[in-house]
N, C-alpha and C positions, 0 to 999 in steps of 0.2 A: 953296921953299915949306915952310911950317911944318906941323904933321900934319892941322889943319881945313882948311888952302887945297888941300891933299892932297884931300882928303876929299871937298871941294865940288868943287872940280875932275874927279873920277873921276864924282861924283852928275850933274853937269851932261854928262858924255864920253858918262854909258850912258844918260840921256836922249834926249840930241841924236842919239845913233848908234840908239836901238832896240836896247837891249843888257839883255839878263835876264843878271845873274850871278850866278852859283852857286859855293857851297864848301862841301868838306866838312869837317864837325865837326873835323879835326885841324887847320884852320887856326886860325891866332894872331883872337886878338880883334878885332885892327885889321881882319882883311878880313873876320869872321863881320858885323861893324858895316855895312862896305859892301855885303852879300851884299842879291839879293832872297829868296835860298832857301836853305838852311842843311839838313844833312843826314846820310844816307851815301849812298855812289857809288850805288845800284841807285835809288835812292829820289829822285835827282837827275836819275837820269837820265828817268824817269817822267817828274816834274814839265816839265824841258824839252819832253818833247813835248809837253804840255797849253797852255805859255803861248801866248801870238800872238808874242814876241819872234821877228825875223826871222833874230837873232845872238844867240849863247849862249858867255859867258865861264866858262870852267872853273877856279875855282879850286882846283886838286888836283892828278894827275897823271894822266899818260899814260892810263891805257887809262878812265882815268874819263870823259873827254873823247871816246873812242874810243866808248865805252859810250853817249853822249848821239849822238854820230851814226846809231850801226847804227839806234837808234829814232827818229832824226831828221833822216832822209838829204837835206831837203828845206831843214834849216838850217845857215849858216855856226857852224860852230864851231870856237872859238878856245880855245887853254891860256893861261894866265897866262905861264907860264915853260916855256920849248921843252925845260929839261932836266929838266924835275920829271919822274923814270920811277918806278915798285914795281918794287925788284931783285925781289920775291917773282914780279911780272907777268913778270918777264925771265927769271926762272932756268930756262924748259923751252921746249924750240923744240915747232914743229909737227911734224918729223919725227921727236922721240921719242914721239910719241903714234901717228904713223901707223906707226910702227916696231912700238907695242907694240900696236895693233890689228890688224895683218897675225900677231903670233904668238898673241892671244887673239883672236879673229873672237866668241865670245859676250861678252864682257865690255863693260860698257856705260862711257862713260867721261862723268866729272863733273868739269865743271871751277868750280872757286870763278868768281866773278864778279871777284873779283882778277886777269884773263889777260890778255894780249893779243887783240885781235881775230882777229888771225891764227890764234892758239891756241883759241879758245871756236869757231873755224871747222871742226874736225875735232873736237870733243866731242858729246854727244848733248846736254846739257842744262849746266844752268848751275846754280849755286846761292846763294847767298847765304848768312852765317852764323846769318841769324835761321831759312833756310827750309831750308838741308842738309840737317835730320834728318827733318821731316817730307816733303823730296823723296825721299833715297834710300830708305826706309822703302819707298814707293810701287812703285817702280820694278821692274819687270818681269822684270829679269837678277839671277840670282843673286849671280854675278863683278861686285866694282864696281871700277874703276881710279880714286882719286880724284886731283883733280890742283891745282893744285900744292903746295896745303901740309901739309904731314904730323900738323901739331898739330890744325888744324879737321878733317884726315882722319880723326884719332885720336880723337876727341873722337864723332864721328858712329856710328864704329865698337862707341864702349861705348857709346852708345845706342840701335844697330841691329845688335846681336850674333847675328840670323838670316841676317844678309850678310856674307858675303863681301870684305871690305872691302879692296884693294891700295892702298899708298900709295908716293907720288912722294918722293923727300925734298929737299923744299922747303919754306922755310918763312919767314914774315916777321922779317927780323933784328931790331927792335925788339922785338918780343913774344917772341921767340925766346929774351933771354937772362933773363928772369925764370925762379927757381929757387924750388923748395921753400922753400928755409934763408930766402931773401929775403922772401917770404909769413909765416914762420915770425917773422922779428925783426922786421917792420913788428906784426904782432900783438902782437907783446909791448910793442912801444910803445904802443901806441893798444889795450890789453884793453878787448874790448868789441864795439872797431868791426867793421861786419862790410866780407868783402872782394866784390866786384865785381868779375870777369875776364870779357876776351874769350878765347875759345875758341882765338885762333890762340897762346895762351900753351901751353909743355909741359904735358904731363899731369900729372907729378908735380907743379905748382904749381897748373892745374886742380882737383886732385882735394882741394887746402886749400881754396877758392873756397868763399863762401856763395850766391853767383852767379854763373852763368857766360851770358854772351849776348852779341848785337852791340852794338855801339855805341848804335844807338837803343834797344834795352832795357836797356843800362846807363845809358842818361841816364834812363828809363821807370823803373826800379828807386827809383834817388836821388831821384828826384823825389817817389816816392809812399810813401818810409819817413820816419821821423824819428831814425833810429837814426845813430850814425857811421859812414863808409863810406871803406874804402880802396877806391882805383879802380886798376885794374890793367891800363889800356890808353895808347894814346899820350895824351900829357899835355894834348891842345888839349881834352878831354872836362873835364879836373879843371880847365883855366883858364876855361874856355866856364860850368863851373859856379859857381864862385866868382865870377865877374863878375855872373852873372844872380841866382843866389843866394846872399849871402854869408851869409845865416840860418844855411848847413848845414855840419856839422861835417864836413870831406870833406879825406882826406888823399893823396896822390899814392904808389903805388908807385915805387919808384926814379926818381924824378923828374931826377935829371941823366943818367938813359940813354933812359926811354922819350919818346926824341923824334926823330919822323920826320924828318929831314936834308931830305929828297925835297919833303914836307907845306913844310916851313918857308921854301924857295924860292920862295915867295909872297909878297911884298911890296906893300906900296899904292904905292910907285914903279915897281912891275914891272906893275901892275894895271893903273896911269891910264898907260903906256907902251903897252901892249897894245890899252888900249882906243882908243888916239891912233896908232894900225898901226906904231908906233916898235920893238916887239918882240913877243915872245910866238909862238904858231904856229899856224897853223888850220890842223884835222884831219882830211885826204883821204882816204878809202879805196875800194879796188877797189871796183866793185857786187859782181862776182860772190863774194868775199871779203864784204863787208858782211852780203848775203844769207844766205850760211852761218853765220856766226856768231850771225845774229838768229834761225839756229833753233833755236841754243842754248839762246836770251832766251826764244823762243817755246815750247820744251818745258818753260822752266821755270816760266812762267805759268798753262801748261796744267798742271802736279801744283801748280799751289795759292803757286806762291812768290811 
């Protein structure tokens, strides 16, 4: 099949089957096209529970999918691709969190919304990168154990300098290897433009950032300036833009590194395979596992995220 018989093929598969699919934002254009829901992980996983779809395609990775069950334990849900994981989700088991909660008994523990289910099972709350600073601000413990990535840990830290702040050292390898100097020579090519960073980038390239936010308020940024903008996150944001807006003068940070391997494992032959039960995996989890971890979700609804 050629990329439209592709295409019509997968539109007529999630019809006929009662299939909402969902990707997030780092996916390639081909499958943002086929999406009914377009996004970031937390904000996906929302929407899944609001529709009537009885079956929910995940186009992203592992615990994003995981993330759409805990809130929607009453629907099948399926991943694109069985190996799409976030090494950043994987890098910390559950039993170094219970490990480091039997030797801090007061310290409250936050886990990114980046985690395994397993893992967001033994945290008190959960965060998100738009909602971190205004959650930990809130929050009742002095001592905060953030988990798992050090840059969004670091980030929350110099904007909540009355806490306490412990961090894991984890961190997302895509965002992980932009550097100062790199911020530094993209500006001098493009003087003028201003830059746009997610927060799970290091501080020292942070702290060059004219913007720093999620996902969705870096696409919220570009959209509502007129000015140039370097983008300083995975590359599906800078292609997802320049397709829908080619008006904007918009240039990619390190464009042959920041791109997710994991995200890109998503294919429209992997998509209309998945949706035809040929591959792809739906995503089981314990109840009493499930339970725990949604009270991660739940306390972090309940401070406002």
């Amino acid at each position: 099949m050629n990329r439209q018989q592709l295409i019509d093929e997968i539109l007529r598969e999630k019809r006929q089957r009662d299939v909402c699919i969902l990707a997030h934002t780092y996916q390639s254009p081909d499958i943002l096209e086929i999406a009914d829901i377009t996004g970031d992980s937390f904000a996906l996983s929302k929407a899944a529970a609001q529709v009537k779809n009885r079956t929910i395609l995940m186009c992203g990775v592992r615990f994003m999918a995981e993330t759409v069950k805990i809130l929607s334990p009453e629907k099948t849900v399926l991943l694109s691709h069985k190996n799409a994981t976030c090494p950043m989700a994987d890098q910390m088991t559950k039993e170094q969190v219970l490990a480091y909660r039997a030797k801090h008994p007061d310290h409250m523990v936050v886990a990114y919304i980046n985690t395994s289910a397993e893992l967001k099972s033994v945290c008190d709350v959960c965060v998100t990168s738009s909602s971190a600073v205004q959650i930990v601000r809130q929050l009742p413990a002095q001592d905060i154990y953030f988990v798992p990535d050090q840059n969004l840990g670091a980030y929350v830290a110099a904007q909540v300098p009355e806490k306490n702040i412990h961090l894991y050292n984890g961190c997302c390898p895509v965002h992980y290897q932009v550097t100062a100097q790199d911020v530094l020579d993209e500006k001098a090519r493009h003087p003028g433009a201003k830059v746009a960073m997610h927060p799970e980038c290091p501080p020292e390239a942070v702290a060059l950032a004219d913007f720093v936010g999620s996902t969705s308020a870096i696409i919220d940024y570009i959209l509502h300036t007129d000015q140039e903008v370097i983008i300083a996150t995975e590359r599906g944001v800078y292609d997802d833009l320049r397709y829908r807006h080619p008006e904007k003068k918009l240039y990619q940070l390190l464009p042959e590194k920041f791109s997710c391997v994991n995200m890109k494992m998503t294919t429209l032959q992997g998509v209309y395979c998945a949706l035809s039960g040929v591959s792809g995996c739906e995503i089981t989890l314990d109840e009493q596992l499930r339970l725990q971890a949604k009270n991660a979700i739940d306390n972090m609804l309940a401070y406002g995220g």
